[in-house]
N, C-alpha and C positions, 0 to 999 in steps of 0.2 A: 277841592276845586281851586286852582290855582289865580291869585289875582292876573288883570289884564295888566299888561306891559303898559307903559308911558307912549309907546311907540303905536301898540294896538288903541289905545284910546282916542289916540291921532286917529286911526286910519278909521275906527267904527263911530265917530264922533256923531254921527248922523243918526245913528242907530240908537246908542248908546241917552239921549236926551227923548226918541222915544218912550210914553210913560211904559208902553205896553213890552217893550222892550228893557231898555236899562242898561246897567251891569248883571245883573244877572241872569236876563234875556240874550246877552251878548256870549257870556259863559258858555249858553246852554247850546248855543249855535258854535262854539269852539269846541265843545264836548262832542257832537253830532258825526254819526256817518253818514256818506249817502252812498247807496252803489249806482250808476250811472249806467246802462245796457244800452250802447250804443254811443257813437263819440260824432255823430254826422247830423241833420238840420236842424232835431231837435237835440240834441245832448250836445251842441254848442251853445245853447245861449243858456241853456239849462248851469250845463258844468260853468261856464264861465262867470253867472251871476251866484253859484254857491258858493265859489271860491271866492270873489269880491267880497259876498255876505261877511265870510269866516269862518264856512265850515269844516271842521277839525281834520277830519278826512273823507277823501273823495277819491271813490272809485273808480275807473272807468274800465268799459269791456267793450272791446270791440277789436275783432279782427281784419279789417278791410285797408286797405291802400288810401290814399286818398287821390283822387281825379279830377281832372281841369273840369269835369259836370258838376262838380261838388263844389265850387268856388264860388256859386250864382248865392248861395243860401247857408253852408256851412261854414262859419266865420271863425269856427275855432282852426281852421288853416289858412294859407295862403297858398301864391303860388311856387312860391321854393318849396311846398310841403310834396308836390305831388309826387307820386310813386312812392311816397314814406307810409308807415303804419300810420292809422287814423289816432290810436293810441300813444304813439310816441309824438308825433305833433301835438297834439291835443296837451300832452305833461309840459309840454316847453311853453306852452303860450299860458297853461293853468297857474305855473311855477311864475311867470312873468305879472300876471295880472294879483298872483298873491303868494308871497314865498312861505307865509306863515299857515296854509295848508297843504297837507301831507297827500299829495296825489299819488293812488296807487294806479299800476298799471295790470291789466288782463290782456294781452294780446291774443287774442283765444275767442273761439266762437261758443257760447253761451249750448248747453247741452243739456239732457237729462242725466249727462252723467254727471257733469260739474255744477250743476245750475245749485244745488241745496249747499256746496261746498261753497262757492262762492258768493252768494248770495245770504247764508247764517252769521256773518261777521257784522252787518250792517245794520242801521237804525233803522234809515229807509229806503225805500229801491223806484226806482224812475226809469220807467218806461221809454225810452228815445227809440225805438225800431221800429220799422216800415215793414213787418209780416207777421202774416197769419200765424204759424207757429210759435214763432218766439216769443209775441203776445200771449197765446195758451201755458204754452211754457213758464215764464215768468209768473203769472196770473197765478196760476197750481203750486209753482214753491213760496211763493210768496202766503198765501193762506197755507197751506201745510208747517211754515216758519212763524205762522204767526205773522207778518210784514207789511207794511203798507205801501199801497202798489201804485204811487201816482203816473196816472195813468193820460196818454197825449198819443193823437195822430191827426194827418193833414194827409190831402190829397186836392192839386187843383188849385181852387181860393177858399176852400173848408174843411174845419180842423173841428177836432171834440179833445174834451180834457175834464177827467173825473179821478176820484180817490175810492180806490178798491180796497176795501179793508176792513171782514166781515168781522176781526176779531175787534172793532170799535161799532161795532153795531149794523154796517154798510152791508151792500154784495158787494159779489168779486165779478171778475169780466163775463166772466161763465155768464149769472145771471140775466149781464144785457146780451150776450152775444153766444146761448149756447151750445150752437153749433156754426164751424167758419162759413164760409160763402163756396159753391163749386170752386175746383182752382181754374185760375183766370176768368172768373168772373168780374174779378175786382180787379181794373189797371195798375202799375204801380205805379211811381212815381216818375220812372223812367219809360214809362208807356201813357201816361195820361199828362204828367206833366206837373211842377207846382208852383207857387209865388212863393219867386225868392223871401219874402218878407214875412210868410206865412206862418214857418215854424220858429219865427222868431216871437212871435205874440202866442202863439200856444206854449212854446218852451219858457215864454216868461209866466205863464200861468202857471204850469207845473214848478219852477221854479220858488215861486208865490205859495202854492201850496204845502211844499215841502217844509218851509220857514216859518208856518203857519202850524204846521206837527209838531214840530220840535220844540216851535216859543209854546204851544200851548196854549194858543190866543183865536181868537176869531172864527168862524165857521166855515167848515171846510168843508170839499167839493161832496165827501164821503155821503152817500145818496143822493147826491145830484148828477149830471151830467152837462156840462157847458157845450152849446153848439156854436159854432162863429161863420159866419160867413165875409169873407174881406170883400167881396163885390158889390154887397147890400151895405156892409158895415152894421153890420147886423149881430147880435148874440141875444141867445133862446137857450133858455133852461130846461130839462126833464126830471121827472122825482122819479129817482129808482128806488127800489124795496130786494131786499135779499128773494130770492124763489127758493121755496123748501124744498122742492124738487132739485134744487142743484147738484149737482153729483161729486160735488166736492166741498161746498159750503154748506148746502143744506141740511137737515134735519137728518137725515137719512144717508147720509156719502158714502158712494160705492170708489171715488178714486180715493187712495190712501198713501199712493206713490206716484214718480213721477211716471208719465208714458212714453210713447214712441209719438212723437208732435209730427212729425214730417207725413206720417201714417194716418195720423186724427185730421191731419188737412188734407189728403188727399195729393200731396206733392209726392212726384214720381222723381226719387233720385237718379242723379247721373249716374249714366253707365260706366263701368271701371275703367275700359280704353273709349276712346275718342273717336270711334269706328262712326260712319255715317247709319244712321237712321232710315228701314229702309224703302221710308216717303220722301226722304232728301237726296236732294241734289246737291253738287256746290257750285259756290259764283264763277268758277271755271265750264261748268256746265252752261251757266248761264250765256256767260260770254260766247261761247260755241253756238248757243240756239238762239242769241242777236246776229249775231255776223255773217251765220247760214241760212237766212231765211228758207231754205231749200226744207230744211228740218222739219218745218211747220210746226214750230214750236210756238205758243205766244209766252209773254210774261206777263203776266201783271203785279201791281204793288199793291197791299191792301193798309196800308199805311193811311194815315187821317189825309186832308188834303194843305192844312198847316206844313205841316212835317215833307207833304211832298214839295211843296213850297222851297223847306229851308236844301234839300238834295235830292235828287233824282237821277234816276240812269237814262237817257238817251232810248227810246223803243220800246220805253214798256207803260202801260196802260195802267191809268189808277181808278183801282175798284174797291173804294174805300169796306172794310171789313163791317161797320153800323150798316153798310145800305147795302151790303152782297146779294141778302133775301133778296130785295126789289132788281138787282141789277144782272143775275149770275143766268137769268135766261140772254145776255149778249152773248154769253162765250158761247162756243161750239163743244156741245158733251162729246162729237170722235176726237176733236184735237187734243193733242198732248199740250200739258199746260203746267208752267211754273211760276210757282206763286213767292212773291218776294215781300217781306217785311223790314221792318228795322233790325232786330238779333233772329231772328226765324221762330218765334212764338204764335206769333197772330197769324203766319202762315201756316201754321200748323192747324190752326185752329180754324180760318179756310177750306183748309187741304178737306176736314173733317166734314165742315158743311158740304160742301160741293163733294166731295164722295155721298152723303145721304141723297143727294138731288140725283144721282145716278152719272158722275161724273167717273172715269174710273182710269181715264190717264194725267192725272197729276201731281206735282210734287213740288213741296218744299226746298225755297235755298236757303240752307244750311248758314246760318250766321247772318242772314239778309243782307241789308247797303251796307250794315257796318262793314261788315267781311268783306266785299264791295269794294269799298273804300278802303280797306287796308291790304288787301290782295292783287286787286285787278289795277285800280283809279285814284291815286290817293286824294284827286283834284275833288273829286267828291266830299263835302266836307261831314262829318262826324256830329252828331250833339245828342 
């Protein structure tokens, strides 16, 4: 183990007078991997305070763009970043904040096929993604690697953050969570919304815990689960215990490989071509049955009424999707009716309800205001 430079003694000096730390605590954080799955709200402050720490190498995976939405709360980019790999900004600002660790790069989306590939090099592995899958995913190779899985989400103004890690005694996420929730039952982030500030205090938890593996020092989240609320300011603990019923931790494990995760959530992949859906309309449609009232067409939006606040179209009716139950005896079950959302999700999801109630001429627009907004109106603004 090589001693620490004159330079690095400078730079960990804070650390390094730590008792629990040291020189040899410092080492042990220059010696460290982390693989980092996800490079956006939380695998900013995350990646950015392991690098500061000193850790040896630091992974990051992520294949997404980065977007002017991303600027409110992901701080590992700016705005020159946007339309760049979240991954190649992400090494320029890592490289900036500390040239003395080795950032690799994954431009790549995280899979059953690569996940044990990419994820077997690492000490430890951190959680930064916003879905159900990729959570299950990671969760399974990481107990199958033996690896510790610190574990963080936010939605909103509350965030939870625990250490999955049955091979130190803990459960894995299974145990709290195992089975996902219906799809679209849970918002994302881009549908409900979050404080920019949010994953910046859960990413410094996980950050916290990681540093806390590696020194070998103090008590770590591994059976517990941290709850935070930023509105109350508020944080509540839970005791978890491994379940021997687990089916991949437990006593008994029937999963021994990885699965098809997209399948165990219940997420319906994209169709090959881009062909309309065929409960959708498009915002060309739309605009034909505003301008022709003859059509007897209505629209409405089922959008929150926040959101209708920030953009709206001109003639159409908001019938927010929480209160449809209570509100969807106004429409007319003979009229034909288009239902419009932000990307066309929660009109889908509409479309569904109001076909049970005996509705049976309606349909979705295909990509809702956004599509709106970048097709028909650009004055329409975007968020």
């Amino acid at each position: 183990m090589t001693e620490l430079s004159n330079e690095e003694i400078r730079r960990y000096s804070r650390h390094l007078i730590l008792p629990e730390v040291g020189l040899a605590g410092q080492r042990r954080i220059r010696n460290a991997s982390v693989l980092c799955i996800g490079a956006g709200g939380l695998g900013s402050p995350i990646a950015m305070y392991l690098a500061a720490a000193g850790i040896g190498k630091l992974g990051i995976v992520d294949f997404d763009v980065v977007d002017f939405s991303n600027l409110q709360r992901q701080i590992l980019h700016t705005e020159s970043d946007v339309g760049r790999p979240k991954a190649v900004s992400a090494k320029e600002t890592l490289e900036g904040i500390n040239p003395h660790t080795e950032v690799v790069l994954y431009n790549t989306r995280i899979s059953s096929e690569n996940a044990l590939e990419l994820i077997r090099p690492f000490d430890v592995i951190v959680d930064g993604t916003d879905n159900f899958p990729t959570r299950y995913l990671t969760n399974d190779a990481c107990v199958l690697l033996k690896k510790p899985n610190v574990y963080g989400s936010i939605f909103r103004f509350e965030g939870q953050a625990s250490v999955f890690a049955p091979h130190l005694g803990g459960p894995c996420y299974r145990c709290l969570y195992p089975e996902p929730p219906p799809p679209g039952m849970v918002p994302s982030c881009a549908e409900g919304g979050v404080l920019g500030v949010l994953p910046g205090i859960i990413g410094c938890i996980q950050a916290t815990e990681i540093l806390k593996l590696i020194l070998g020092k103090g008590q770590t989240l591994v059976n517990r689960l941290v709850l935070f609320n930023a509105l109350d300011m508020k944080f509540r603990e839970l005791k978890l215990r491994r379940d021997p019923q687990c089916p991949i931790c437990g006593d008994h494990p029937t999963i021994h490989q990885l699965i098809d995760y997209e399948q165990f959530c219940g997420v319906v992949p994209e169709p090959a071509n881009s062909g309309m859906h065929p409960d959708e309309v498009t915002v060309q449609d739309m605009k034909k049955a505003l301008e022709l009232p003859a059509l007897g067409i209505k629209v409405i939006d089922v959008r929150e009424p926040d959101e209708y606040e920030i953009a709206r179209v001109q003639g159409v009716e908001l019938f927010p999707l929480g209160l449809l139950p209570q509100t969807f005896t106004r429409l007319d079950p003979n009229q034909q009716i288009y239902i419009q959302c932000k990307s066309g999700k929660r009109s889908l999801k509409a479309l569904e309800f109001l076909r049970q109630q005996g509705y049976k001429y309606v349909k979705s627009v295909k990509g809702g205001i956004s599509a709106w907004s970048d097709e028909i109106d650009h004055s329409v603004a975007k968020y």
